[in-house]
N, C-alpha and C positions, 0 to 999 in steps of 0.2 A: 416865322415858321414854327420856330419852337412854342412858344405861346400856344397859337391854335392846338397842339399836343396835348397840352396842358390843361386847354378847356372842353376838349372833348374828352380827357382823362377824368376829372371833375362832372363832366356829367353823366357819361356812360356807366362810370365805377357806381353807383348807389342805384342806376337805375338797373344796372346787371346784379348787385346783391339784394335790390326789392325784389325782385322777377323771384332770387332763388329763395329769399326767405317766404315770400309769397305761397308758391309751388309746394315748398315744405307745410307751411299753416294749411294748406287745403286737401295733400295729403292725409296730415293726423288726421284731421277734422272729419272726414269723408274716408277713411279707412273700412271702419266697422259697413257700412254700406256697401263696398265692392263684394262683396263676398260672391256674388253671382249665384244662378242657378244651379241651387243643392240638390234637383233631382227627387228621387227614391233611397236617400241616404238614410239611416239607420239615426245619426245621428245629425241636427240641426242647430250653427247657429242663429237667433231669431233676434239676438239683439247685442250689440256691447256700449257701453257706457263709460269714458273716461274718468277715473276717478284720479286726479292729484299725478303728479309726473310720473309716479311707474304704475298704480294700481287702474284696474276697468271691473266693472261690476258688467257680466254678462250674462245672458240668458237662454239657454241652450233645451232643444227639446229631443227628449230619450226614450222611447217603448209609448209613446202615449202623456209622457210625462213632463210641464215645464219645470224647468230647474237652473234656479239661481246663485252662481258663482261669483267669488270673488276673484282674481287674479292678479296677482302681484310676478315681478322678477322671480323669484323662488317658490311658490305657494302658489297654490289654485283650492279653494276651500269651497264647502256645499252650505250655501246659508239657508236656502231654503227653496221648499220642491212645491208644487201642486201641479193639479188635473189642465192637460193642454184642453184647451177650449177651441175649435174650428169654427173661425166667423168665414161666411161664405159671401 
């Protein structure tokens, strides 16, 4: 009786902490993608990029203008802007 405990302990346990570490990978991964329908917003974001465990290089469109951000924990910096372009 105890056995059988034991070996459904042994298999359920790794295959309940795959499930969650699973769920988390697909999370990150798939993050910048939820963003859902922005609408008529003012401002848009159009793209983000995982950069290294806290920083994402993002791509954000403002007034007509695409613009390229870094963001970190503390920091959100403007690396670099141009002309949005509308492919149809």
């Amino acid at each position: 009786m105890m056995v059988w405990y034991f070996v459904k302990l042994l298999i359920l346990l790794p295959l309940v902490g795959g499930m969650a570490f699973g769920a988390l990978w697909l999370w990150r991964k798939y993050q910048p993608g939820m963003i859902g329908a922005q609408g008529d917003r003012s401002l848009k974001l159009l793209e983000a990029l995982p950069m290294g465990a806290f920083g994402k290089l993002a791509v954000v469109e403002f007034e007509g203008k695409k613009i390229l951000l870094s963001v970190t924990r503390g920091r959100i910096e403007k690396i670099a802007e141009g002309d949005a372009v509308r492919v149809r």
